[in-house]
N, C-alpha and C positions, 0 to 999 in steps of 0.2 A: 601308592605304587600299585602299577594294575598288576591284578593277581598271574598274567602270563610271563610279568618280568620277576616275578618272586621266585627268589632260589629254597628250592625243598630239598629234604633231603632222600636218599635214595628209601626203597622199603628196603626191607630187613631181607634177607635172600628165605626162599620157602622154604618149607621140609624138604620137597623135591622136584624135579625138574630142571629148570634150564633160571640162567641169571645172565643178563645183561653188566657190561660194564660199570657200569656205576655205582653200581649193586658188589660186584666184586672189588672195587676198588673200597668203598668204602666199610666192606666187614674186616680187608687186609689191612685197611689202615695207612694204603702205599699211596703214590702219586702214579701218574696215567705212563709218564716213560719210565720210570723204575719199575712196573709190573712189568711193560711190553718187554724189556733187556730182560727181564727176568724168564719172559716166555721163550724168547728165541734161546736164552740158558741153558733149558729145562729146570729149573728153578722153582716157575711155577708152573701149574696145570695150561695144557694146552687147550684153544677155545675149539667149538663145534661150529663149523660154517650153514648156517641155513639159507645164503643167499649169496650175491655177488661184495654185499656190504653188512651184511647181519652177521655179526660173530655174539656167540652165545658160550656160555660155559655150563657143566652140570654140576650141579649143586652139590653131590655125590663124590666129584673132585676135589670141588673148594671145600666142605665138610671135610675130607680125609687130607687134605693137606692141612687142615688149620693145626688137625689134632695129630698130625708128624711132626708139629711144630713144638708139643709143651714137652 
């Protein structure tokens, strides 16, 4: 299998800064439309727009949400 078709999985989100989708979906442990219903909710942290298609989250959010959690 060529290594462009290999599914990886996401990094680990940073100490700090900003986290792409993937990245938050997979520390939450959710799927892609239970997070999104969860956003429009307010449920979960709302993302940060860097562009007309770039939505990002900070890390800062998803950290203090994980730990409103336990």
């Amino acid at each position: 299998m060529s290594q462009s078709r290999r599914t990886q999985s996401p990094a680990p989100l940073p100490q700090e800064g900003f986290a792409r989708l993937p990245q938050v979906l997979h520390v939450l442990g959710i799927g892609k439309t239970s997070f999104w219903e969860g956003v429009k909710a307010g449920r979960f942290p709302s993302p940060v727009s860097l562009g007309p298609r770039t939505r990002v989250w900070r890390v800062e959010d998803i950290r203090h949400f994980i730990s409103s959690m336990r």
